[in-house]
C-alpha positions as CSV (number, residue, x, y, z in Angstrom):
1,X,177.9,-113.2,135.4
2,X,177.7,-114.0,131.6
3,X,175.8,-111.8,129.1
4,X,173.0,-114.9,129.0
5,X,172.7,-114.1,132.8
6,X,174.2,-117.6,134.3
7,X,176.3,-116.8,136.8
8,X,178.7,-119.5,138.8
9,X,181.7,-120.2,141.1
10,X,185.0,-121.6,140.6
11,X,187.5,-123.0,143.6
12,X,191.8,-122.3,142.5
13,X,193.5,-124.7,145.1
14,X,197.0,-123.3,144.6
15,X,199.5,-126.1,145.9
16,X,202.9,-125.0,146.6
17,X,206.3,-125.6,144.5
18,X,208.2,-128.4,146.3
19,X,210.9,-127.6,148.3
20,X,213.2,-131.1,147.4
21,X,212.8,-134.2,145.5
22,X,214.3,-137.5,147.0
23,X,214.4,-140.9,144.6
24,X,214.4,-144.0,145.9
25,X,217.3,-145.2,145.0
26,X,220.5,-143.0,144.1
27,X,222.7,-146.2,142.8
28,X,221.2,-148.6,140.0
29,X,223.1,-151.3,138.5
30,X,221.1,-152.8,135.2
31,X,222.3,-155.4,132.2
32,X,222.2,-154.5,129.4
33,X,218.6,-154.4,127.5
34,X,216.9,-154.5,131.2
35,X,214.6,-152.0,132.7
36,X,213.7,-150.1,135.7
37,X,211.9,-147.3,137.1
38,X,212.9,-144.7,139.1
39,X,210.2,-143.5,142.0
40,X,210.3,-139.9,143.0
41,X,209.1,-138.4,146.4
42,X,208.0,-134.8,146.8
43,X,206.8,-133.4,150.5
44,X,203.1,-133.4,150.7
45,X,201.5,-130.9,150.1
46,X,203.6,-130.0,146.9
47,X,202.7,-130.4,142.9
48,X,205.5,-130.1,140.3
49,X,205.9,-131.4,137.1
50,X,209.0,-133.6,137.1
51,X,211.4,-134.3,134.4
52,X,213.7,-137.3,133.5
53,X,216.9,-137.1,131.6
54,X,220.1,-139.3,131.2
55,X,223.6,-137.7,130.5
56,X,224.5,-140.9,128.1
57,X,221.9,-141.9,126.1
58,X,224.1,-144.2,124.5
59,X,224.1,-145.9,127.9
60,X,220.8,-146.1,129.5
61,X,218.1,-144.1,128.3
62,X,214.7,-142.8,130.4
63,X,211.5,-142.1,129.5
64,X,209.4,-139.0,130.8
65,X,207.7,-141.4,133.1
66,X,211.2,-142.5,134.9
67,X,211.9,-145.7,133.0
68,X,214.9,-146.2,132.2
69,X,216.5,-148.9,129.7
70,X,219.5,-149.8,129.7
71,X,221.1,-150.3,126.1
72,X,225.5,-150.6,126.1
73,X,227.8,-150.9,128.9
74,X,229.1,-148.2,130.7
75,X,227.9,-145.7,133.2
76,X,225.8,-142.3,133.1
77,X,223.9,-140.0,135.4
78,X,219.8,-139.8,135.5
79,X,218.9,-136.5,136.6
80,X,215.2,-135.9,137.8
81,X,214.3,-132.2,138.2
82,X,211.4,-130.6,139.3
83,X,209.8,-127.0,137.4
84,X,211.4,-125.1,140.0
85,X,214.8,-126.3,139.8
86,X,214.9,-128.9,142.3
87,X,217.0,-132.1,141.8
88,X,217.9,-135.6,142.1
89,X,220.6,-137.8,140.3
90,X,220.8,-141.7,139.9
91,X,223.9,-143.1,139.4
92,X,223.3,-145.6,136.4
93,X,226.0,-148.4,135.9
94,X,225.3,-150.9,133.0
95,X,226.9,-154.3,133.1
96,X,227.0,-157.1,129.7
97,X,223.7,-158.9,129.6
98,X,224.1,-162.2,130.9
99,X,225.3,-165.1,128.2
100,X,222.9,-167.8,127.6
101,X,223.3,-171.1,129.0
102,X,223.2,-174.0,126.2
């Protein structure tokens, strides 16, 4: 109860830490200056804050949303990780952007 005398009730849901992450795809082959995005899977039930980062950002870089660009060719790692240490990686392989026909 508050000193002004309203009193109320508040629901916690507490949702549990998830116990793997899975990504939909483990192998991605871009050219260079395309885009893609990776899609992450956590078993129901679970909420986790999930985090994006690339090995080579000189290669492909990703967003915190699980965009990634790629920018030179070469290859590099995307690793997705959960708050509770869970993780994923995508292989990232980045081919020359294809010549324009004249």
């Amino acid at each position: 109860t508050a000193a002004n005398g309203v009193s109320g009730k508040v629901a916690v849901i507490v949702k549990k830490a998830p116990s793997r992450i899975r990504v939909d795809e483990k192998k991605v082959s871009l050219r260079e200056g395309k885009k893609t995005l990776i899609y992450t899977e956590i078993p129901k039930g679970s909420l986790t804050k999930i985090t994006f980062r690339s090995n080579k950002e000189k290669i492909a870089t990703v967003t915190k949303k699980g965009k990634i660009e790629a920018k030179k060719v070469g290859k590099c790692k995307i690793t997705v990780t959960t708050h509770n240490g869970k993780k994923a990686v995508v292989k990232v392989t980045v081919k020359p952007a294809k010549k324009k026909k004249k």
